[in-house]
C-alpha positions as CSV (number, residue, x, y, z in Angstrom):
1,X,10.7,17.6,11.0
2,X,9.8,14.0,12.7
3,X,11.8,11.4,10.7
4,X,9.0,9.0,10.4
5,X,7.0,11.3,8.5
6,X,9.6,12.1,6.3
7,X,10.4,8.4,5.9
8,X,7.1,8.0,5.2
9,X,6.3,10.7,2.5
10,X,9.7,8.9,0.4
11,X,8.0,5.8,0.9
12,X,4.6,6.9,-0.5
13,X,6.7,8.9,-3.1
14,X,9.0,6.4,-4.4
15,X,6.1,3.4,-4.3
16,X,4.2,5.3,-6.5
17,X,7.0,6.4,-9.0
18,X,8.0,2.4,-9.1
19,X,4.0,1.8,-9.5
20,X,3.9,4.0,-12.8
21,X,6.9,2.5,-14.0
22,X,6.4,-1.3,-13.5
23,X,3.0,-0.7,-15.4
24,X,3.1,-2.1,-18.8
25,X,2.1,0.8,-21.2
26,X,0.8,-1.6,-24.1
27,X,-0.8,-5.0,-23.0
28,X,0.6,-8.2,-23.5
29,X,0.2,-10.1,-26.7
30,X,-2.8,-13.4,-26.9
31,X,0.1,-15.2,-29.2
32,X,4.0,-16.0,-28.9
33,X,4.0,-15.3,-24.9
34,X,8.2,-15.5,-23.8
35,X,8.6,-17.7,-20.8
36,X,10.7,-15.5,-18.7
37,X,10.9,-18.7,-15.9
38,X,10.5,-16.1,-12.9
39,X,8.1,-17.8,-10.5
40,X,4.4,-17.2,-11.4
41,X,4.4,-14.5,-8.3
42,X,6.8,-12.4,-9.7
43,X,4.7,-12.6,-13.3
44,X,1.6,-11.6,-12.3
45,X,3.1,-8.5,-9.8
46,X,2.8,-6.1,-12.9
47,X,-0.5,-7.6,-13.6
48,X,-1.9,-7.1,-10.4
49,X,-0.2,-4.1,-9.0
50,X,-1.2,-1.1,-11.4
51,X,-2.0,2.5,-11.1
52,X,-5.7,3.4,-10.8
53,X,-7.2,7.1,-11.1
54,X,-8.0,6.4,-7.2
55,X,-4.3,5.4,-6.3
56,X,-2.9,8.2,-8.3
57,X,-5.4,10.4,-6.6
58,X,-4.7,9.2,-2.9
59,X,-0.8,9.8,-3.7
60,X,-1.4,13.3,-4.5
61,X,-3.6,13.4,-1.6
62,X,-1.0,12.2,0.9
63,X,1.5,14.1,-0.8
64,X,-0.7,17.0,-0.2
65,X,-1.3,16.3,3.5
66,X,2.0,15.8,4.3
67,X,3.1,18.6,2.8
68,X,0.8,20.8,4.7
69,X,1.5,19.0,8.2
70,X,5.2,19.8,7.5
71,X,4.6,23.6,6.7
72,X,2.5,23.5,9.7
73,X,5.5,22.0,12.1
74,X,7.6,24.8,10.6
75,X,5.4,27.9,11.1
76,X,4.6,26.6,14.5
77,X,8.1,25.7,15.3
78,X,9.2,24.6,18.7
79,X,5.0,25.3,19.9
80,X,4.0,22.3,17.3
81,X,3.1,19.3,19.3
82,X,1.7,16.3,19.1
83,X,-0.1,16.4,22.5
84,X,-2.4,19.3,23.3
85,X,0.3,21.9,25.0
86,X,0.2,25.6,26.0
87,X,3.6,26.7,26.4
88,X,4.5,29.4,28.8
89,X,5.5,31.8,25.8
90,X,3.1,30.3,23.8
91,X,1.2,33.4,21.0
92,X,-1.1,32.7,18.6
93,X,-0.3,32.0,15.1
94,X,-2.8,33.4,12.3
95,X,-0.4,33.8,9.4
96,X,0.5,31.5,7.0
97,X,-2.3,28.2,6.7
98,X,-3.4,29.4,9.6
99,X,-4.8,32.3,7.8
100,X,-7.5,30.5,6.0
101,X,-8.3,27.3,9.2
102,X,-7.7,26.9,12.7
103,X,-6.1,23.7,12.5
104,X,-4.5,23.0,9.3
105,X,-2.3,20.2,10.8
106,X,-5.7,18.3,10.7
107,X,-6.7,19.3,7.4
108,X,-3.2,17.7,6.2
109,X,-4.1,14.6,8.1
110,X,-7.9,14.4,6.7
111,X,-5.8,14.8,2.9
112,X,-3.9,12.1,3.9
113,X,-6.3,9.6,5.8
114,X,-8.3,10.2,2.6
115,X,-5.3,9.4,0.0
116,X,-4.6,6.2,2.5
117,X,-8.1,5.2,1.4
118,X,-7.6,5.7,-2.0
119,X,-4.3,3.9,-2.3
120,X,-5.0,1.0,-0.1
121,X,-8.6,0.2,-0.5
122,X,-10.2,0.6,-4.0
123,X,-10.4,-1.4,-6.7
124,X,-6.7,-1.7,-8.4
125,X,-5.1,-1.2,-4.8
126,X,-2.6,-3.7,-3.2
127,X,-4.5,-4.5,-0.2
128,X,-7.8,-5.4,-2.5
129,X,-6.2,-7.1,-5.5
130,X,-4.0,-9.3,-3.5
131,X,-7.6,-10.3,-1.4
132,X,-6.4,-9.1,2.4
133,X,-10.3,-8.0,2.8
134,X,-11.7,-10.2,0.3
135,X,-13.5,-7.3,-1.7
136,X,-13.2,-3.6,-2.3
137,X,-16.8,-3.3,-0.1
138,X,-15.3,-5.2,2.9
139,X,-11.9,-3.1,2.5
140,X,-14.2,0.3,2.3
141,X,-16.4,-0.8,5.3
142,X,-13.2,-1.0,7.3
143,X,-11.1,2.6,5.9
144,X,-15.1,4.1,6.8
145,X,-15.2,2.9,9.9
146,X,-11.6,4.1,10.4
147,X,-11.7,7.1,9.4
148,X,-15.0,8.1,11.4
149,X,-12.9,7.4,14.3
150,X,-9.9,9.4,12.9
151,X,-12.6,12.1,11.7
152,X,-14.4,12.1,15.7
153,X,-11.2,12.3,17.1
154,X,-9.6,15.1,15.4
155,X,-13.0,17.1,16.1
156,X,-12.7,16.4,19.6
157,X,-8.8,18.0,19.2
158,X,-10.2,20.8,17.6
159,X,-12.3,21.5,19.7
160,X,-10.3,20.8,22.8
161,X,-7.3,22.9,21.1
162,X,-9.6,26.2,20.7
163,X,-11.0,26.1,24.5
164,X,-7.5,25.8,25.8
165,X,-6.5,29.0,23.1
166,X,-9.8,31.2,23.9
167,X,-9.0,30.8,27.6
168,X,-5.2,32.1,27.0
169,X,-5.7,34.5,24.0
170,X,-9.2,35.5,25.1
171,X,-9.2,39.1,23.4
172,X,-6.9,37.8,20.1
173,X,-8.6,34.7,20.3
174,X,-12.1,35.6,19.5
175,X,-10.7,38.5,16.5
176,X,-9.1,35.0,15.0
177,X,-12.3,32.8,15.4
178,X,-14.3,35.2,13.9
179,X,-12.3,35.6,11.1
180,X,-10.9,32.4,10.5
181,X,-14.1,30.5,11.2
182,X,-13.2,26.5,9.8
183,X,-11.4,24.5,11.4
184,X,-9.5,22.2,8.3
185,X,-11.5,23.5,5.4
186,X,-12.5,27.1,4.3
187,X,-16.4,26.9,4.2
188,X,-17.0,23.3,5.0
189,X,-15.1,22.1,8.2
């Protein structure tokens, strides 16, 4: 398991958890406010940075992704790579995830480009409340236009990926692609 993923589902984790517990569960009161004398930045942080239905959403959805990448890199084992490889003992996997899509890895990362989205650029989300891109359109325009690149790229791995695995498991090969006929999700993708 790669240690920057890791680190980086217990930072998405533990951001979250903090997120649902800095919110204030009642609001404030009009009358009688308390003067803490914190600086006005450290104030307004509980104000501004709240949990939306999209943020809590997006978490589940990177939790999600992550989770499935990481169940991938273990059925996979020592063939997982993130460059496209044919190993010399190299067999084709068709248990597990790989059961119901060719190339789950993927479908982990479209969960969690998806739930990056969510938590970073809707209304409610750090990046838009603390004005970064200036609106929640400009901030969408931008997570669109990245993740039609991220979306044309990991097609292009797919289907570079299954030409390499037809040419080595010709026979096996096209008994899985007939079978197992998406690529990151059953009946869509």
């Amino acid at each position: 398991m790669s240690m920057s993923l890791a680190r980086a589902f217990l930072v998405v984790t533990q951001a979250t958890a903090y997120q649902l517990a800095s919110t204030p569960p009642n609001k404030t009161p009009a009358k009688a406010r308390f003067d803490s004398g914190h600086p006005w930045y450290i104030r307004i942080a509980a104000l501004v940075f709240r949990a939306t239905p999209f943020n809590v959403l997006g978490a589940l959805f990177i939790t999600f992704g992550s989770m499935l990448r990481l169940f991938c890199f273990h059925k996979l084992g020592r063939l997982f790579t993130f460059d496209l490889t044919i190993l010399p003992s190299h067999t084709l996997i068709t248990t597990g995830p790989y059961a119901y899509v060719r190339h789950p890895a993927y479908a982990g990362s479209l969960f969690i480009h998806l739930g990056l989205i969510l938590t970073n650029f809707t209304a409610g989300s750090w990046v838009t409340e603390c004005g970064i891109t200036g609106s929640t359109a400009i901030g969408l325009y931008f997570a669109s236009i990245w993740f039609i690149w991220w979306f044309i790229v990991g097609v292009a791995r797919c289907r570079s990926e299954d030409a390499e695995l037809r040419k080595m498991f010709p026979k096996e090969w096209g008994n899985y692609a007939s079978t197992v006929q998406s690529w990151m999700i059953p009946g869509l993708l």
